[in-house]
Backbone and ligand atoms as CSV (ligand in chain L), in Angstrom:
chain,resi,resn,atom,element,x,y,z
A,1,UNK,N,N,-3.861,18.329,-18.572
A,1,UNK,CA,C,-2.887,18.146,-17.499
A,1,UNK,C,C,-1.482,18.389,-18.043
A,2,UNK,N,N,-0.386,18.515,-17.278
A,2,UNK,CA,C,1.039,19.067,-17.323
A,2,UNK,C,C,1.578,17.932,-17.186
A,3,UNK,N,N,2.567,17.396,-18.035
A,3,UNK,CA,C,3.643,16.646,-17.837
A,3,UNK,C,C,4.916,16.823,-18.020
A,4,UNK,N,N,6.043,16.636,-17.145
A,4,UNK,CA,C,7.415,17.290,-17.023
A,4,UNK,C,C,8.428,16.278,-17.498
A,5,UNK,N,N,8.840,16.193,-18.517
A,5,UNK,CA,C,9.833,14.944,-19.115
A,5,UNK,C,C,11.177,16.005,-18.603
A,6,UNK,N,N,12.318,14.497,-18.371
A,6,UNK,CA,C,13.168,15.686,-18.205
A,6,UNK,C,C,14.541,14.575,-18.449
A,7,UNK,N,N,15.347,15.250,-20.138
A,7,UNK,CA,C,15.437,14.624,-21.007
A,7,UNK,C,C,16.845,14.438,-20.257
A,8,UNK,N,N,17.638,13.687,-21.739
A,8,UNK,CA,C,18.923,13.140,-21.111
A,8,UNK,C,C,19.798,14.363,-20.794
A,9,UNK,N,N,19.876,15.638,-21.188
A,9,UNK,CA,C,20.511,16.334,-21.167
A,9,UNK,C,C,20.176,17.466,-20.017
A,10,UNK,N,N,19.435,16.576,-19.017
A,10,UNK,CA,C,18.669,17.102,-17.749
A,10,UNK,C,C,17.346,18.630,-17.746
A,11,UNK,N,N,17.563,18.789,-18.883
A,11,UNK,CA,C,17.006,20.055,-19.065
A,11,UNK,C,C,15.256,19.004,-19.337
A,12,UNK,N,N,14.158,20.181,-18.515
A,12,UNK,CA,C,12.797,19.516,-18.753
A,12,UNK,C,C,12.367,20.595,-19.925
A,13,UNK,N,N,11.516,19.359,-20.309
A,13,UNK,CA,C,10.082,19.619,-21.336
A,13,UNK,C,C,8.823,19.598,-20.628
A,14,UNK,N,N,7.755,20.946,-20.615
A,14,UNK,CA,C,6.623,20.597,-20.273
A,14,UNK,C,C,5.520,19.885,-21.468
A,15,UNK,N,N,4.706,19.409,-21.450
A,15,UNK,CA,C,3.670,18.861,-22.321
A,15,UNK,C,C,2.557,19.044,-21.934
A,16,UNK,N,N,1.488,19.200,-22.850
A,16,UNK,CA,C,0.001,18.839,-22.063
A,16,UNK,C,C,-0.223,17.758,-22.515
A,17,UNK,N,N,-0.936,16.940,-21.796
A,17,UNK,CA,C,-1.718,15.899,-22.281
A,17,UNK,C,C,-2.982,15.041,-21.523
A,18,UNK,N,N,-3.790,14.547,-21.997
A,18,UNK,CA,C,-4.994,13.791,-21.720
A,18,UNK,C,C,-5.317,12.724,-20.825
A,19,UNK,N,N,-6.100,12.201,-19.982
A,19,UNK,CA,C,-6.368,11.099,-19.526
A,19,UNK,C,C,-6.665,10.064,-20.872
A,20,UNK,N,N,-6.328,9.150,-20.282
A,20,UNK,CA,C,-6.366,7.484,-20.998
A,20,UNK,C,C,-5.092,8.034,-22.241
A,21,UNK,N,N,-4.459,8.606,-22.875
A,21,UNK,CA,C,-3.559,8.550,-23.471
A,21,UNK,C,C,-2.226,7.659,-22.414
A,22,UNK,N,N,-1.820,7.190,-23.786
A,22,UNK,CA,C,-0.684,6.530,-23.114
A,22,UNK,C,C,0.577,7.399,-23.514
A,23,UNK,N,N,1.696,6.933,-22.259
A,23,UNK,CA,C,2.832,7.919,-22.047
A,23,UNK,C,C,3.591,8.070,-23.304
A,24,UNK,N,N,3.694,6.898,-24.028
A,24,UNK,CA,C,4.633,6.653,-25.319
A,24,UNK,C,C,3.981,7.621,-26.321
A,25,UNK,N,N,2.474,7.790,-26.412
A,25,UNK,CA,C,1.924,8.479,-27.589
A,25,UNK,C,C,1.882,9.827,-26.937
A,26,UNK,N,N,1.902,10.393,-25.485
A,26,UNK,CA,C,2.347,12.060,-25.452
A,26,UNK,C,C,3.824,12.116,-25.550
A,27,UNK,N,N,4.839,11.036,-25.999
A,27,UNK,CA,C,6.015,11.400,-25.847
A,27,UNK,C,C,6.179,11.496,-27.669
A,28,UNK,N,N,5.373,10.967,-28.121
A,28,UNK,CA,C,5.786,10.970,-29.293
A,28,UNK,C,C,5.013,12.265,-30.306
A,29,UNK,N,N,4.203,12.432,-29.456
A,29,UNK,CA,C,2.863,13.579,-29.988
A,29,UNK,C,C,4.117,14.916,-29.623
A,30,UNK,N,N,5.004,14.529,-29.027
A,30,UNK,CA,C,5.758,15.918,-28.573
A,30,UNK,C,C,7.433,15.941,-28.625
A,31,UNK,N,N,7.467,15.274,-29.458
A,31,UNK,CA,C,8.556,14.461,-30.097
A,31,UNK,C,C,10.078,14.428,-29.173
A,32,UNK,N,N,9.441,13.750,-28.145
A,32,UNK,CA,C,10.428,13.415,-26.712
A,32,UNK,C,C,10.741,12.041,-27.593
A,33,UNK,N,N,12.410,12.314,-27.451
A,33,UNK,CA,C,13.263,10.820,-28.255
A,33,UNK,C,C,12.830,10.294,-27.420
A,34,UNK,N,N,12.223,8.743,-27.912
A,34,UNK,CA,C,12.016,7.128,-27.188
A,34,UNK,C,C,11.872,6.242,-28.047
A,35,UNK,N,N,12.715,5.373,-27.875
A,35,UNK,CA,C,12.828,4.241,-28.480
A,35,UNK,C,C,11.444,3.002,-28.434
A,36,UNK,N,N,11.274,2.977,-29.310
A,36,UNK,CA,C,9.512,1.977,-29.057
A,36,UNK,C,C,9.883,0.653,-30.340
A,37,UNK,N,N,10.566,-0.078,-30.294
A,37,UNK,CA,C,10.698,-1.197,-31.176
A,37,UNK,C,C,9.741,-2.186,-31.311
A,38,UNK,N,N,8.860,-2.332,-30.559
A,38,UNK,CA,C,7.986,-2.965,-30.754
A,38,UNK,C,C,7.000,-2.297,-31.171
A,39,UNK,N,N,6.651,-1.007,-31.135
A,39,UNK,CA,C,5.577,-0.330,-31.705
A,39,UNK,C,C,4.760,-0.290,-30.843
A,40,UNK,N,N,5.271,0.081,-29.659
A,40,UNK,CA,C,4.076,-0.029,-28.032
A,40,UNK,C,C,3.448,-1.335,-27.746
A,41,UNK,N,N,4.051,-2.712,-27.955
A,41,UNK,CA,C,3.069,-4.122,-28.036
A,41,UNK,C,C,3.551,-3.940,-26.369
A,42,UNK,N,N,4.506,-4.006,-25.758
A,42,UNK,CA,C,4.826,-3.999,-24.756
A,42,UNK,C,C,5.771,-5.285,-24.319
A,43,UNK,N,N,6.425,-5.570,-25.516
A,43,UNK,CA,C,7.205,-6.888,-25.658
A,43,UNK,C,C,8.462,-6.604,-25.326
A,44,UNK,N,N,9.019,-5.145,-25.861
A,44,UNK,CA,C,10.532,-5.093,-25.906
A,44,UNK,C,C,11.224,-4.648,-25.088
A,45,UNK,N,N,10.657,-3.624,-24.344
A,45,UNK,CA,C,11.435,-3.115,-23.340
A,45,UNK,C,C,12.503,-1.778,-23.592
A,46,UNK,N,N,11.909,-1.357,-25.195
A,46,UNK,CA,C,13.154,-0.290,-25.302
A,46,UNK,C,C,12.457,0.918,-24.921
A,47,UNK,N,N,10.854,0.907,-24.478
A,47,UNK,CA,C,10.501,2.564,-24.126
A,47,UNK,C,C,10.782,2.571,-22.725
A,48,UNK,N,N,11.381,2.230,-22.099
A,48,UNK,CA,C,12.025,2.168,-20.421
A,48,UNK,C,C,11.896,3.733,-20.053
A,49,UNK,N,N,11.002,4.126,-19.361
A,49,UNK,CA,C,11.291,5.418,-18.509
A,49,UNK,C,C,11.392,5.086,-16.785
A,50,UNK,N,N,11.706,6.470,-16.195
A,50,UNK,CA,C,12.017,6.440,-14.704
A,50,UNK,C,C,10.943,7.249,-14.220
A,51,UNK,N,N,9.825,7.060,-13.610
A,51,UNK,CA,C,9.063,7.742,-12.959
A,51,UNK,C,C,8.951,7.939,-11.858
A,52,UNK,N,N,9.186,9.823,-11.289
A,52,UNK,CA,C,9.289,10.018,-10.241
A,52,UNK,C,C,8.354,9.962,-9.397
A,53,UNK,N,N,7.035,10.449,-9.557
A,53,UNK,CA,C,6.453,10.545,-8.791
A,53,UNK,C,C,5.604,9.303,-9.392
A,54,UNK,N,N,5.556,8.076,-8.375
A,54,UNK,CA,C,4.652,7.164,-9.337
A,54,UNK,C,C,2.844,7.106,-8.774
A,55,UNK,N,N,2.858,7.386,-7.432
A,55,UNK,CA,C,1.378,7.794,-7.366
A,55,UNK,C,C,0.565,8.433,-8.514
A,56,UNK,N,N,1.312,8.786,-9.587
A,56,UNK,CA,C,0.511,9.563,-10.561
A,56,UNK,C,C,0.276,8.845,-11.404
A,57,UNK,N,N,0.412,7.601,-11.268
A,57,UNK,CA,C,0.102,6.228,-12.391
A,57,UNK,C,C,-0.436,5.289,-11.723
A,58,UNK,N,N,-1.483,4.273,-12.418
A,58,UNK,CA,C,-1.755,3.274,-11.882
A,58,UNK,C,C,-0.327,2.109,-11.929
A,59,UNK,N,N,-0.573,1.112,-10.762
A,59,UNK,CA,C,0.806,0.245,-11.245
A,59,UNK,C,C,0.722,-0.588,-12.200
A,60,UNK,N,N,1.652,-1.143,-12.705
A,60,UNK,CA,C,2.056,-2.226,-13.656
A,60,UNK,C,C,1.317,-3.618,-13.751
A,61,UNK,N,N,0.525,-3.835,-14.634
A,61,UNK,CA,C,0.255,-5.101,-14.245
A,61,UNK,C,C,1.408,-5.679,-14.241
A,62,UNK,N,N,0.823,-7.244,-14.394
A,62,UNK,CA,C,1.541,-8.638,-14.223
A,62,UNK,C,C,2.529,-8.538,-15.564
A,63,UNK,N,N,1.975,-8.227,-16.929
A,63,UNK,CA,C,2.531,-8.798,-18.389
A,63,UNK,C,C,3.926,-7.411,-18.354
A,64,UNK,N,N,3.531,-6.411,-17.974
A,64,UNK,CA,C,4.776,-5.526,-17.866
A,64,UNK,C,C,5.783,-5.839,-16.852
A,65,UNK,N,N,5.463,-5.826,-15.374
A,65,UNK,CA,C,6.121,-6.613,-14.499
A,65,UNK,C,C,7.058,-7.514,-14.840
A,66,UNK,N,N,6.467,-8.800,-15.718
A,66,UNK,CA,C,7.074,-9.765,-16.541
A,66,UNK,C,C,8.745,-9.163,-16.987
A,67,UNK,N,N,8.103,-8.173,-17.788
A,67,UNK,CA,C,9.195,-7.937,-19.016
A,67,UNK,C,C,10.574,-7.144,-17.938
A,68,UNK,N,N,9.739,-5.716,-16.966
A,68,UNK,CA,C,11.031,-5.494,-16.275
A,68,UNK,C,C,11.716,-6.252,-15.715
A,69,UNK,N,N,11.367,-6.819,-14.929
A,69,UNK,CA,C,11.686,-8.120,-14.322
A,69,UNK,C,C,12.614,-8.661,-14.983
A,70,UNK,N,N,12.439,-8.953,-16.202
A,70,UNK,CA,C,13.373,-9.940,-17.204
A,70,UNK,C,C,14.124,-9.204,-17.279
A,71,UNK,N,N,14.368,-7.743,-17.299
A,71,UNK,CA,C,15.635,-6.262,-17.614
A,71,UNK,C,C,15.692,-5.848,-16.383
A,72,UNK,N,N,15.998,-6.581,-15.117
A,72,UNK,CA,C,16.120,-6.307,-14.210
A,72,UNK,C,C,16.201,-4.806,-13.769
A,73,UNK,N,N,14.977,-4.271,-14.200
A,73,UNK,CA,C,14.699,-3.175,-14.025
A,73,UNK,C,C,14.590,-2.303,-12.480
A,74,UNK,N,N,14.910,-1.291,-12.009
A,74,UNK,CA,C,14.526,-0.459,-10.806
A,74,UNK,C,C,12.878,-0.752,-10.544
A,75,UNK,N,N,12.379,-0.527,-9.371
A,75,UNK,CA,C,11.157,-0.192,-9.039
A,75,UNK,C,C,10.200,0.585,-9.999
A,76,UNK,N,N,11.286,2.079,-9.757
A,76,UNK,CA,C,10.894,3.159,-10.967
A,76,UNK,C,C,10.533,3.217,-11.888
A,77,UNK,N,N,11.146,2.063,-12.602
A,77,UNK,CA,C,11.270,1.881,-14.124
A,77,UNK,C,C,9.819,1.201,-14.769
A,78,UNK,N,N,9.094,1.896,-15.840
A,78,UNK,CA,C,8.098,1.905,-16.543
A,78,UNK,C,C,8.218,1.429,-17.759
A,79,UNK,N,N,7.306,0.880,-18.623
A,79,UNK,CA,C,7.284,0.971,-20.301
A,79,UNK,C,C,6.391,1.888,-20.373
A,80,UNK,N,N,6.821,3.355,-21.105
A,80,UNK,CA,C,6.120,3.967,-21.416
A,80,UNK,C,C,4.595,3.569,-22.254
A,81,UNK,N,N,4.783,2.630,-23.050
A,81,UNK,CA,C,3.731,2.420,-23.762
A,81,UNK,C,C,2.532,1.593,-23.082
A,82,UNK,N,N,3.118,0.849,-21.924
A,82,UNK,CA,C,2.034,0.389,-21.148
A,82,UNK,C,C,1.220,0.958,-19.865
A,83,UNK,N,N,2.371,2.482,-19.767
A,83,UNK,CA,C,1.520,3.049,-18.850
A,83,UNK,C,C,0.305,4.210,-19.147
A,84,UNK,N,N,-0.853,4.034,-18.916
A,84,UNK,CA,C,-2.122,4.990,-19.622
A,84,UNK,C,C,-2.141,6.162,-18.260
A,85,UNK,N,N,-2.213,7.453,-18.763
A,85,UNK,CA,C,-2.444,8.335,-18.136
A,85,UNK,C,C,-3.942,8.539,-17.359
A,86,UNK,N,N,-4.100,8.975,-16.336
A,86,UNK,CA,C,-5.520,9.563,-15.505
A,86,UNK,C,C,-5.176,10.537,-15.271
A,87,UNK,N,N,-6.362,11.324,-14.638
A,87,UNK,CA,C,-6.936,12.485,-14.177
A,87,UNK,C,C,-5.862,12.791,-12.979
A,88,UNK,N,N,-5.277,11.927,-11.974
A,88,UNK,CA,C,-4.575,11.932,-11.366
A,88,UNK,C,C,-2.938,12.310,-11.660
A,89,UNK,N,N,-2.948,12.117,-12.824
A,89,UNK,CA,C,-1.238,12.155,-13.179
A,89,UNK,C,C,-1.073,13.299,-13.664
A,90,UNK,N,N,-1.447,14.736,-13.563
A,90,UNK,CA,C,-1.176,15.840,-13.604
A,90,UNK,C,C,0.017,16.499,-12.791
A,91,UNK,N,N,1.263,16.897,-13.345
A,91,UNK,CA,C,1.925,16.855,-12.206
A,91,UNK,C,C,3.241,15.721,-12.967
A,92,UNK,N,N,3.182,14.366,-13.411
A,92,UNK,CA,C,3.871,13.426,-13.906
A,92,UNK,C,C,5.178,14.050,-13.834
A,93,UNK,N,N,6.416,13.565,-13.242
A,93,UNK,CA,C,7.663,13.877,-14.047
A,93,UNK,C,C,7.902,12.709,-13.963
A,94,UNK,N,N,8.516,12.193,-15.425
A,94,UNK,CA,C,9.814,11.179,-16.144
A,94,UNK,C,C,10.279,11.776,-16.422
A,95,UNK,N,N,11.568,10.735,-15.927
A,95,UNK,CA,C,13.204,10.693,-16.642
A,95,UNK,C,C,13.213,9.933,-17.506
A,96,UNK,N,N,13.957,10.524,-18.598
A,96,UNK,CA,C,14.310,9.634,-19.675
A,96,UNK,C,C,15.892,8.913,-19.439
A,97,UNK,N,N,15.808,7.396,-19.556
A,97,UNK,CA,C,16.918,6.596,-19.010
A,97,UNK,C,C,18.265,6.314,-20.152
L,1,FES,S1,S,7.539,-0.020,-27.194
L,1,FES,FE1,FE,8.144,-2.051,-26.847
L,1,FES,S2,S,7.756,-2.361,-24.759
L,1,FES,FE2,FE,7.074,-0.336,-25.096
């Protein structure tokens, strides 16, 4: 599947990548800058992306919820590392925030 990052400098990156991979490890497999301080635990809140089209993800549980919530985050707003890709998310564009 195709994924469209589309970096701070507005210009996009396409990627391929896999179902059940998570977003943080095709961003890093393709060396899209993101900050991951926790090492993807899903504690910190520094892999923050903006996802446009979010039908292409399952939603957030509760323990991520938590954390935006606490970073009074947009709707939009994701931890890359807690969101796992499907068959469905072909198509994906994030913004990087
Ligand atoms: S890397 Fe820390 S929350 Fe995602």
């Amino acid at each position: 599947m195709k994924i469209t990052f589309i970096l701070k400098d507005k210009s996009e990156k396409i990627v391929e990548a896999k179902a059940e991979e998570s977003l943080l490890t095709v961003m890093e497999k393709n060396d899209i800058p993101i900050a991951a301080v926790c090492g993807g635990a899903g504690i910190c809140g520094s892999c923050r992306v903006r996802i446009l089209n979010e039908d292409s993800v399952a939603p957030a549980k509760d323990h991520e919820l938590s954390i935006l919530d606490a970073l009074q985050s947009d709707d939009d707003i994701r931890l890359a590392c807690q969101v796992t890709l499907t068959e469905d998310s072909d198509g994906l564009r994030i913004e990087l925030i």
